[in-house]
MDTraj code that builds the backbone (N, CA, C; nanometers):
import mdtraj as md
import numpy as np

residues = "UNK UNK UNK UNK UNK UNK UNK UNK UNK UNK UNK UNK UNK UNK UNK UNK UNK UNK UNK UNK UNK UNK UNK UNK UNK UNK UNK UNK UNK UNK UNK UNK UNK UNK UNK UNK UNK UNK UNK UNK UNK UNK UNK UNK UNK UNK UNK UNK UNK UNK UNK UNK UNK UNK UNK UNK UNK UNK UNK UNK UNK UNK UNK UNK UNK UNK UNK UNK UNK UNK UNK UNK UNK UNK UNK UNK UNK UNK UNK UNK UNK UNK UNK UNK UNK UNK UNK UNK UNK UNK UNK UNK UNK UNK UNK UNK UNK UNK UNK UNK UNK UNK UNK UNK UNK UNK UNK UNK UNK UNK UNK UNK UNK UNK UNK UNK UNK UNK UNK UNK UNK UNK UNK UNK UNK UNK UNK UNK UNK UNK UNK UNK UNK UNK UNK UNK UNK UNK UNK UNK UNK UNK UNK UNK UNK UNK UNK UNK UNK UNK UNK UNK UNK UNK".split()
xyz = np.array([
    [0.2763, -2.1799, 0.6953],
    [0.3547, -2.1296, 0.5843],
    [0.4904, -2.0777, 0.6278],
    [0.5110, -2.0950, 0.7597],
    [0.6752, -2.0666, 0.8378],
    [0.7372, -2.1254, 0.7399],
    [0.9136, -2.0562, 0.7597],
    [0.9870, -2.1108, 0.6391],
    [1.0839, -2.2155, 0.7572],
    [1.0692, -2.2056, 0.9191],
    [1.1290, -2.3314, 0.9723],
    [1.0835, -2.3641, 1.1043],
    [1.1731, -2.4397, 1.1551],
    [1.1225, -2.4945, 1.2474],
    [1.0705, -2.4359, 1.3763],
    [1.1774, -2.2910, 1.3956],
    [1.1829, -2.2095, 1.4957],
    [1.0662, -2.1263, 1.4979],
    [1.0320, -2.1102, 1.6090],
    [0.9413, -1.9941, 1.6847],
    [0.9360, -1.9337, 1.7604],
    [0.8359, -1.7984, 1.7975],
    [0.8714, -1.6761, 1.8598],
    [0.9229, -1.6768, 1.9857],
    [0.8993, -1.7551, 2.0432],
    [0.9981, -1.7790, 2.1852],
    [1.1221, -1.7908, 2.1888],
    [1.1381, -1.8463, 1.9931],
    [1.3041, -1.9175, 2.0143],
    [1.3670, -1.7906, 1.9917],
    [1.4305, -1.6980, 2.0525],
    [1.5293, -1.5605, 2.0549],
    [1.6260, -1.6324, 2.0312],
    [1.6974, -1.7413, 2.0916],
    [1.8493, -1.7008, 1.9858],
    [1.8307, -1.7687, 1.8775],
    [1.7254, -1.8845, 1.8352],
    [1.7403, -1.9552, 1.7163],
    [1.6884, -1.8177, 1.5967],
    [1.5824, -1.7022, 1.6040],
    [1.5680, -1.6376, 1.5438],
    [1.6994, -1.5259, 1.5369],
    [1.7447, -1.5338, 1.6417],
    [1.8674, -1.3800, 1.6211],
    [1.9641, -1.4629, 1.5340],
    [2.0274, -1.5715, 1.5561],
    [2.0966, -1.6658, 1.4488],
    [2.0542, -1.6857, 1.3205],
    [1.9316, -1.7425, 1.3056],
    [1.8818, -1.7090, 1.1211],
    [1.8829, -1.5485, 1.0782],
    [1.8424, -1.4565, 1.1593],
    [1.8768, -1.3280, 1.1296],
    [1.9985, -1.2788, 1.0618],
    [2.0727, -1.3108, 1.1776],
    [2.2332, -1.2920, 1.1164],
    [2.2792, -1.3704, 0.9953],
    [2.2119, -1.4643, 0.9595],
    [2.2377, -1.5107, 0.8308],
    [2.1913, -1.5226, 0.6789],
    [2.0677, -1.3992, 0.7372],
    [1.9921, -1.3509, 0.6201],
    [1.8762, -1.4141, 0.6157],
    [1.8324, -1.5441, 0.7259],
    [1.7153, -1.5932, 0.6468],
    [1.6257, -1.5495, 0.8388],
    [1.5794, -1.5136, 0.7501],
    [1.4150, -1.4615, 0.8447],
    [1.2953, -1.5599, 0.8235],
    [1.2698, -1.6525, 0.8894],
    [1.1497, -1.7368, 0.8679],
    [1.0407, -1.6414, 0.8531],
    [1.0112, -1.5738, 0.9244],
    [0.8647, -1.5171, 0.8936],
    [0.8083, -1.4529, 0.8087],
    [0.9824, -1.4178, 0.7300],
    [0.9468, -1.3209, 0.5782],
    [0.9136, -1.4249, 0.4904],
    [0.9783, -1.5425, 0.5149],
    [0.9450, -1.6243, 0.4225],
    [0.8130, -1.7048, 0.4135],
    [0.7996, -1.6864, 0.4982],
    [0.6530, -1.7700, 0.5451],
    [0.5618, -1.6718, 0.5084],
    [0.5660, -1.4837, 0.4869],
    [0.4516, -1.3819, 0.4699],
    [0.4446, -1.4329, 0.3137],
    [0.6219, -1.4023, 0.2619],
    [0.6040, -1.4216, 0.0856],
    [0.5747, -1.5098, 0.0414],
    [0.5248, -1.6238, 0.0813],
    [0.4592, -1.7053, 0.0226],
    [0.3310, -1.7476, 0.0670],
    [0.2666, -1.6622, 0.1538],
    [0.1022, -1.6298, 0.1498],
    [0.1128, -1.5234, 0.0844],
    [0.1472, -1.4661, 0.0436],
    [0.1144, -1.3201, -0.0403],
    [0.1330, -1.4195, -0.1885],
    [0.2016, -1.4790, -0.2360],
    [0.2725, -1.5299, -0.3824],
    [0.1323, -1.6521, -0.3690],
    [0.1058, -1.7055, -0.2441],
    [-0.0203, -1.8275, -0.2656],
    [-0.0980, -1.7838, -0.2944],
    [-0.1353, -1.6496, -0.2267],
    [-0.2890, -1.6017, -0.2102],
    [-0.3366, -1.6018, -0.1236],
    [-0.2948, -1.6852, -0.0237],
    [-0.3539, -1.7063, 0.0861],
    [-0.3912, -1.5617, 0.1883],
    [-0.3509, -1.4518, 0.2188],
    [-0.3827, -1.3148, 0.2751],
    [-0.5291, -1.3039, 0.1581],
    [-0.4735, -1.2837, 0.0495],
    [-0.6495, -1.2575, -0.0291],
    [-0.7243, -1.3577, -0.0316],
    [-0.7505, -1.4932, 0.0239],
    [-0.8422, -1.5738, 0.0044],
    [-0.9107, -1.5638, 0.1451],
    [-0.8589, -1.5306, 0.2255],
    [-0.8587, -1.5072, 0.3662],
    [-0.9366, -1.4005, 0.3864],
    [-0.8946, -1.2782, 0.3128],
    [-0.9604, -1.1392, 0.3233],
    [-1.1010, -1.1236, 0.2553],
    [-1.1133, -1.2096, 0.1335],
    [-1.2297, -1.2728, 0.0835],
    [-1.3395, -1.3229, 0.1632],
    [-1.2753, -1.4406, 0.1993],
    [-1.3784, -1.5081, 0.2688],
    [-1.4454, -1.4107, 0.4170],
    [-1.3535, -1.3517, 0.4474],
    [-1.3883, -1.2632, 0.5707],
    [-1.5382, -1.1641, 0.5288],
    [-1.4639, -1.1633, 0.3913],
    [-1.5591, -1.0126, 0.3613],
    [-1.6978, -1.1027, 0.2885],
    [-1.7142, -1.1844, 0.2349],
    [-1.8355, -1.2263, 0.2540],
    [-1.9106, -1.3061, 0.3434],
    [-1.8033, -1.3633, 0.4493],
    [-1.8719, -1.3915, 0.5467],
    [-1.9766, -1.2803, 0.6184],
    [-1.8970, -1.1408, 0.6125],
    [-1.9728, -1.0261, 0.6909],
    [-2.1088, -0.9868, 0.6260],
    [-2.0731, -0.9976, 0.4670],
    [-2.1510, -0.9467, 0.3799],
    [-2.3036, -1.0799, 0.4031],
    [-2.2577, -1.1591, 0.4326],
    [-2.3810, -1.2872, 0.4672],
    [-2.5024, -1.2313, 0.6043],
    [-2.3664, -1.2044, 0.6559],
    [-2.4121, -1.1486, 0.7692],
    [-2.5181, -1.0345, 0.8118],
    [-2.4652, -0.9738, 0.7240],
    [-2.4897, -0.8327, 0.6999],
    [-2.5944, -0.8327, 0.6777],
    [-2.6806, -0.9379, 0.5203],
    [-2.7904, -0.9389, 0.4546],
    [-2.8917, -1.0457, 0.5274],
    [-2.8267, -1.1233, 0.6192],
    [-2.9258, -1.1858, 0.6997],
    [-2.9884, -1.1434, 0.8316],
    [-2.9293, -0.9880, 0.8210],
    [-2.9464, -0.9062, 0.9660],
    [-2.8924, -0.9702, 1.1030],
    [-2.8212, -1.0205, 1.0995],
    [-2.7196, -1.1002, 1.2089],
    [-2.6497, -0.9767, 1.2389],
    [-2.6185, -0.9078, 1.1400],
    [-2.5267, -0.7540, 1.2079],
    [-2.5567, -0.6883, 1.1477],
    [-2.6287, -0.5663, 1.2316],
    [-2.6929, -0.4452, 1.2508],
    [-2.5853, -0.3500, 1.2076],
    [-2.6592, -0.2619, 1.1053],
    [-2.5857, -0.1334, 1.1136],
    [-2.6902, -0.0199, 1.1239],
    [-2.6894, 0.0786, 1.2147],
    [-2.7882, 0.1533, 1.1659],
    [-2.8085, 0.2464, 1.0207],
    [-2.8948, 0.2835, 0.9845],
    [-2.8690, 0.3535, 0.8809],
    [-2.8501, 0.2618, 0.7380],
    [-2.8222, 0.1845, 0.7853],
    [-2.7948, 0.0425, 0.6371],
    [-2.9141, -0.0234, 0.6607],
    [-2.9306, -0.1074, 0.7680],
    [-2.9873, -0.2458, 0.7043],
    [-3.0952, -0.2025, 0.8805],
    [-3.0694, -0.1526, 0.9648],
    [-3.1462, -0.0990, 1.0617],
    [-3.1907, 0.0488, 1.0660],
    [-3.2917, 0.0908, 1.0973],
    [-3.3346, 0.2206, 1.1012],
    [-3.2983, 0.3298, 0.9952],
    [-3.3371, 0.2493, 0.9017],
    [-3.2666, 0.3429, 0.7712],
    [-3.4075, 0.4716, 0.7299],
    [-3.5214, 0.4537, 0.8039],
    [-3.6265, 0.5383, 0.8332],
    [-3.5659, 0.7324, 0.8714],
    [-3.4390, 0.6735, 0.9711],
    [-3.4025, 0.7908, 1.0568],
    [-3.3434, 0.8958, 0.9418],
    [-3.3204, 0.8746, 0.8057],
    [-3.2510, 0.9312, 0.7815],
    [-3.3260, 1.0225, 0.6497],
    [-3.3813, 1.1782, 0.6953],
    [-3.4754, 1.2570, 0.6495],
    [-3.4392, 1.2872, 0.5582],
    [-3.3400, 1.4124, 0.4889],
    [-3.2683, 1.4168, 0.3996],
    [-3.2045, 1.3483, 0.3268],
    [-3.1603, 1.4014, 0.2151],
    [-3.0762, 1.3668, 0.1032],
    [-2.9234, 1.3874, 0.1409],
    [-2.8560, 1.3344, 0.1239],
    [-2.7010, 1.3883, 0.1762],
    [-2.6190, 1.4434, 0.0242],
    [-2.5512, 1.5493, 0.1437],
    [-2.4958, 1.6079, 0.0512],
    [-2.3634, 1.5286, 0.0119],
    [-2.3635, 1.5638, -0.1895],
    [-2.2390, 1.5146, -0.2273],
    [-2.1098, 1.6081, -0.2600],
    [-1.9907, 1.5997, -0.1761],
    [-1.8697, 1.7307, -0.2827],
    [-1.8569, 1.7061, -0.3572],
    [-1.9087, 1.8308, -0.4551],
    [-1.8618, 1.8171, -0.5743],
    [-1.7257, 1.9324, -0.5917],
    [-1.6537, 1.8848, -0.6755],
    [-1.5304, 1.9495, -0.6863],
    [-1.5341, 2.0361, -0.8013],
    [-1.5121, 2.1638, -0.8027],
    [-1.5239, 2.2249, -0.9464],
    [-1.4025, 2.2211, -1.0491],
    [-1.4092, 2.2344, -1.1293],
    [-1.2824, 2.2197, -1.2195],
    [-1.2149, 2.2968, -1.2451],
    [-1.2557, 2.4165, -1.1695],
    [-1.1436, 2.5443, -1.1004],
    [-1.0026, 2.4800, -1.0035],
    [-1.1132, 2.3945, -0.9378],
    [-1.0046, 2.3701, -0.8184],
    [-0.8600, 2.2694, -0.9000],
    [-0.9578, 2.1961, -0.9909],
    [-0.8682, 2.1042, -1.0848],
    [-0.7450, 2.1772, -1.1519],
    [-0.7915, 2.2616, -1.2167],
    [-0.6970, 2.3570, -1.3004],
    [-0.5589, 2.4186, -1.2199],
    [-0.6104, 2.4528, -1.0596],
    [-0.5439, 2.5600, -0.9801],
    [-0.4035, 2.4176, -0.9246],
    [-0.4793, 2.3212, -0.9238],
    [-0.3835, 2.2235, -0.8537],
    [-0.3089, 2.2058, -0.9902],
    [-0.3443, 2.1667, -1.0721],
    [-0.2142, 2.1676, -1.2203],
    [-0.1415, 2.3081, -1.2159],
    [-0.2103, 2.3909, -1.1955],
    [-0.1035, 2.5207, -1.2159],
    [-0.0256, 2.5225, -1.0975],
    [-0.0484, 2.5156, -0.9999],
    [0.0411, 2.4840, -0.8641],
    [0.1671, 2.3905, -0.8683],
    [0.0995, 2.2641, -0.9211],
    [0.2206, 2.1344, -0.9039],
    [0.3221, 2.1886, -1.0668],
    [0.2846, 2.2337, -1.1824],
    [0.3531, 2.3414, -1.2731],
    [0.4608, 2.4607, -1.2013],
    [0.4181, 2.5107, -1.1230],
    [0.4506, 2.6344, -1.0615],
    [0.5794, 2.5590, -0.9917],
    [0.5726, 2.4602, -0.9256],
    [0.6279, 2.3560, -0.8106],
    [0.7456, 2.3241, -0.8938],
    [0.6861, 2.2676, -0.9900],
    [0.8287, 2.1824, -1.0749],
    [0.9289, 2.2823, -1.1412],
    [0.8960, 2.3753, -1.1801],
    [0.9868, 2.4908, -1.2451],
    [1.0239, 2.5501, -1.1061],
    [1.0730, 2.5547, -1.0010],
    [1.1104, 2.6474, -0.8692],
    [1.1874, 2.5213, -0.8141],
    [1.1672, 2.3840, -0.8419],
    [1.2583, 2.3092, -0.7482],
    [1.3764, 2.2691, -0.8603],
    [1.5067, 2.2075, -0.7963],
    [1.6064, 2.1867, -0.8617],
    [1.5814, 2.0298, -0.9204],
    [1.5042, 2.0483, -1.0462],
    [1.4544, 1.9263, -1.1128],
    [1.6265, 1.8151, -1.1583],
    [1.7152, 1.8112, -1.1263],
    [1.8343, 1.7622, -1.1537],
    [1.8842, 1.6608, -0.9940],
    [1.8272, 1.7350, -0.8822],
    [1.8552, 1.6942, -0.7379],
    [1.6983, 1.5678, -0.7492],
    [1.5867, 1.5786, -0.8065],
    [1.4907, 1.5653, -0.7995],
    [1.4963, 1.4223, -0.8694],
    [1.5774, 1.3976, -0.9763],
    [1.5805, 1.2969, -1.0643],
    [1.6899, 1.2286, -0.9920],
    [1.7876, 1.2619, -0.9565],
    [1.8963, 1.2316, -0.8722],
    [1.9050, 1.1378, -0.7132],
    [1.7646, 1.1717, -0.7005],
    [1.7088, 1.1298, -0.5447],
    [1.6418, 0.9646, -0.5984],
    [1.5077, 1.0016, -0.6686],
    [1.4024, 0.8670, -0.7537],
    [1.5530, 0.7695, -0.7961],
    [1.6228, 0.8231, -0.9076],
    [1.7490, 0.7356, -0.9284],
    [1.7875, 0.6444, -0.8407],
    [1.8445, 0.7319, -0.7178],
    [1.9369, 0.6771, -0.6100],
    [1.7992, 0.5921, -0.5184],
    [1.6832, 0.5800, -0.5381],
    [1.5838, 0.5264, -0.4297],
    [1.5878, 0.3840, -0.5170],
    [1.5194, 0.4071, -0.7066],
    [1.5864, 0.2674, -0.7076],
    [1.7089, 0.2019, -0.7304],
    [1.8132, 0.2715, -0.7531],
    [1.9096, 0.1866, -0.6874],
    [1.9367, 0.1219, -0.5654],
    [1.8805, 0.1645, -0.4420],
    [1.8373, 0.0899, -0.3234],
    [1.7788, 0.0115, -0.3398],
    [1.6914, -0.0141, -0.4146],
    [1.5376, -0.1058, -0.4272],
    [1.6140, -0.2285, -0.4715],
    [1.7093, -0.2038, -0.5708],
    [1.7851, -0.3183, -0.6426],
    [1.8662, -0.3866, -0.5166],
    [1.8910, -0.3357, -0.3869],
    [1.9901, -0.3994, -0.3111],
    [1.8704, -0.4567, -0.2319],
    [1.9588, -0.5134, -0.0822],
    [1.8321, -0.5638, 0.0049],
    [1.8156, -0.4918, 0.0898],
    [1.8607, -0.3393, 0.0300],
    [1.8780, -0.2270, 0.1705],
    [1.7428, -0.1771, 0.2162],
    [1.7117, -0.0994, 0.3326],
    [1.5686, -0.0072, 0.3037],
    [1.5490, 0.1046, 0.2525],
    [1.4472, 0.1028, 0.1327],
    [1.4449, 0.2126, 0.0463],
    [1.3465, 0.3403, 0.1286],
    [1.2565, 0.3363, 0.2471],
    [1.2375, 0.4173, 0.2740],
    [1.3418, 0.5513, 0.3150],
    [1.4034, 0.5631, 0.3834],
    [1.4802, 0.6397, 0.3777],
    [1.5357, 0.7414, 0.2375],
    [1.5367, 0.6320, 0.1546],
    [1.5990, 0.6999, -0.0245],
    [1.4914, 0.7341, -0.0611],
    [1.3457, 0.7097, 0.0127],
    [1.2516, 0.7502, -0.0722],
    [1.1906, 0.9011, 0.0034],
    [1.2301, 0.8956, 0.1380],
    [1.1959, 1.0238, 0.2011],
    [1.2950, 1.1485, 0.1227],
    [1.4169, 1.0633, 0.1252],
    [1.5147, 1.1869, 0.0511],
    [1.4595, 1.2101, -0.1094],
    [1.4008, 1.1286, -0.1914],
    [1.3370, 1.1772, -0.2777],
    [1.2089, 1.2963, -0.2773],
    [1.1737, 1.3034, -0.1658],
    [1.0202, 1.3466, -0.1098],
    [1.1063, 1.4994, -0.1085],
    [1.2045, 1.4939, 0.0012],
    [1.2592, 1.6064, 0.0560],
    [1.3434, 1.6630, -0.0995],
    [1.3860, 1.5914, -0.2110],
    [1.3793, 1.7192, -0.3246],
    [1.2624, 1.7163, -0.4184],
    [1.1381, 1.7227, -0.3819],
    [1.0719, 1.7533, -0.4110],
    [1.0009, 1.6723, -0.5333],
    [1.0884, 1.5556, -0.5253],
    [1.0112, 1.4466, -0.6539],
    [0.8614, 1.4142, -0.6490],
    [0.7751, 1.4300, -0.7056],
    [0.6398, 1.3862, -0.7264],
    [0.5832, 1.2610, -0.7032],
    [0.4718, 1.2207, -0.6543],
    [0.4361, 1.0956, -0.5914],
    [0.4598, 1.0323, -0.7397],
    [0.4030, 1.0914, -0.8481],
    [0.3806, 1.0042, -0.9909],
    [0.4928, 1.0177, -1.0139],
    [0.5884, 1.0537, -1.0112],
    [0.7441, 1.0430, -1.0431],
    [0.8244, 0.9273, -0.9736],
    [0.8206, 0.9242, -0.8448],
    [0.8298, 0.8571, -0.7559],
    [0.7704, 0.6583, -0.8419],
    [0.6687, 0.6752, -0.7739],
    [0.6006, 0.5402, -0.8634],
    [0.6247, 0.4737, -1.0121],
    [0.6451, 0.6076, -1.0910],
    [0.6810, 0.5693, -1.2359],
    [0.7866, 0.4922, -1.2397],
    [0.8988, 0.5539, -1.1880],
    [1.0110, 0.4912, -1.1596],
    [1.0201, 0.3247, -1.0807],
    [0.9360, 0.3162, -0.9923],
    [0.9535, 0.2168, -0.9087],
    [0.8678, 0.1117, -1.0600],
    [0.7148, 0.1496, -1.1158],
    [0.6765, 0.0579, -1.2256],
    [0.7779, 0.0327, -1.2883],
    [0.8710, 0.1408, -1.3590],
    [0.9641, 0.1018, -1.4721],
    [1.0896, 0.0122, -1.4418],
    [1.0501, -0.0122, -1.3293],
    [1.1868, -0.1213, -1.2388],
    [1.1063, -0.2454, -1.2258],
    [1.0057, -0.2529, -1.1864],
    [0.9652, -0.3893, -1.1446],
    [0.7716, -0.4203, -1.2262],
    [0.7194, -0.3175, -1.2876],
    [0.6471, -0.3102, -1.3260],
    [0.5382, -0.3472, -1.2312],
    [0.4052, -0.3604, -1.3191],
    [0.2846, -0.3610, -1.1926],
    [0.2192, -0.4455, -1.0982],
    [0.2110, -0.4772, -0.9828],
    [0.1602, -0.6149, -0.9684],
    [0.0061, -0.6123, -0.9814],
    [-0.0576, -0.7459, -1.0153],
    [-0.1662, -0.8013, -1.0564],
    [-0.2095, -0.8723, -0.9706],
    [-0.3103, -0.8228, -0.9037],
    [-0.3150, -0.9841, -0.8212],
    [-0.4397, -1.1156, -0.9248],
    [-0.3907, -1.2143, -0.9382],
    [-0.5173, -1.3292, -0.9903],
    [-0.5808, -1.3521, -0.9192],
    [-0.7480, -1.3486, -0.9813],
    [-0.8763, -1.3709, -0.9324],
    [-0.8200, -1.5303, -0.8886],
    [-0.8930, -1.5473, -0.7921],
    [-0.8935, -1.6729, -0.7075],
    [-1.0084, -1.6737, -0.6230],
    [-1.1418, -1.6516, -0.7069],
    [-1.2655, -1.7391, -0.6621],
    [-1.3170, -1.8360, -0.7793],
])
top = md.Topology()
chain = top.add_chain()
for i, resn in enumerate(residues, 1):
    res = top.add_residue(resn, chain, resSeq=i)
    for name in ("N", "CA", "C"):
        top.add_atom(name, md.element.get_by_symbol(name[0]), res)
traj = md.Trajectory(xyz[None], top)
């Protein structure tokens, strides 16, 4: 799925497509990611194991070997809805104390990066550092490019 002829040995034929914007190997990832091919791949992996798994070819203990050993019941966390409440009143507390104007100002300026071919990490750490919210953060990036989907492909 390379986008040419060149390969990893070739250093100056890759530093030359570099400098001219075209990167074979990006092109060759985005179109196993756009084929499918990474998820048909990751698929098949995972039921190959899962075959595996149920034909006892691979042992796990505790699963599918010596699942005898295990006396008790395990415990589950449960989270109380104290703790729920205290984290809304916190990230509340958060947003009224930071300079919500620097905050919108940062997400803004991250996608306006996103729109170039620049790297947005950086615009997105400086979003972090005024204090923009992961769901703030993301909203913004959906309302730019919206959600991806991947299609079933079995």
């Amino acid at each position: 799925m390379g986008g040419s002829d060149l390969t990893h040995d070739d250093t100056e034929g890759l530093a030359e497509a570099s400098r001219r914007g075209e990167i074979p190997m990006t092109k060759g990832l985005l179109r196993g990611i756009e084929d499918g091919w990474f998820m048909s791949e990751i698929a098949e992996a995972a039921f190959q194991y899962q075959v595996a798994l149920e034909k006892g070819d691979k042992r796990i203990v505790g699963v599918n070997v010596h699942t005898d050993s295990i006396t008790h019941d395990l415990e589950i966390l449960r989270v109380s809805h104290e703790v729920e409440v205290e984290q809304v009143r916190a990230l509340a507390e958060r947003r009224t104390t930071r300079d919500a104007a620097a905050a919108r100002a940062a997400v803004t300026r991250m996608v306006e990066v996103g729109r170039t071919d620049g790297n947005m990490i950086e615009a997105m750490f400086e979003a972090c550092r005024a204090e923009a919210t992961l769901g703030e953060i993301c909203d913004a990036l959906r309302a730019e490019w919206g959600e991806y989907r991947e299609p079933a492909r079995f």
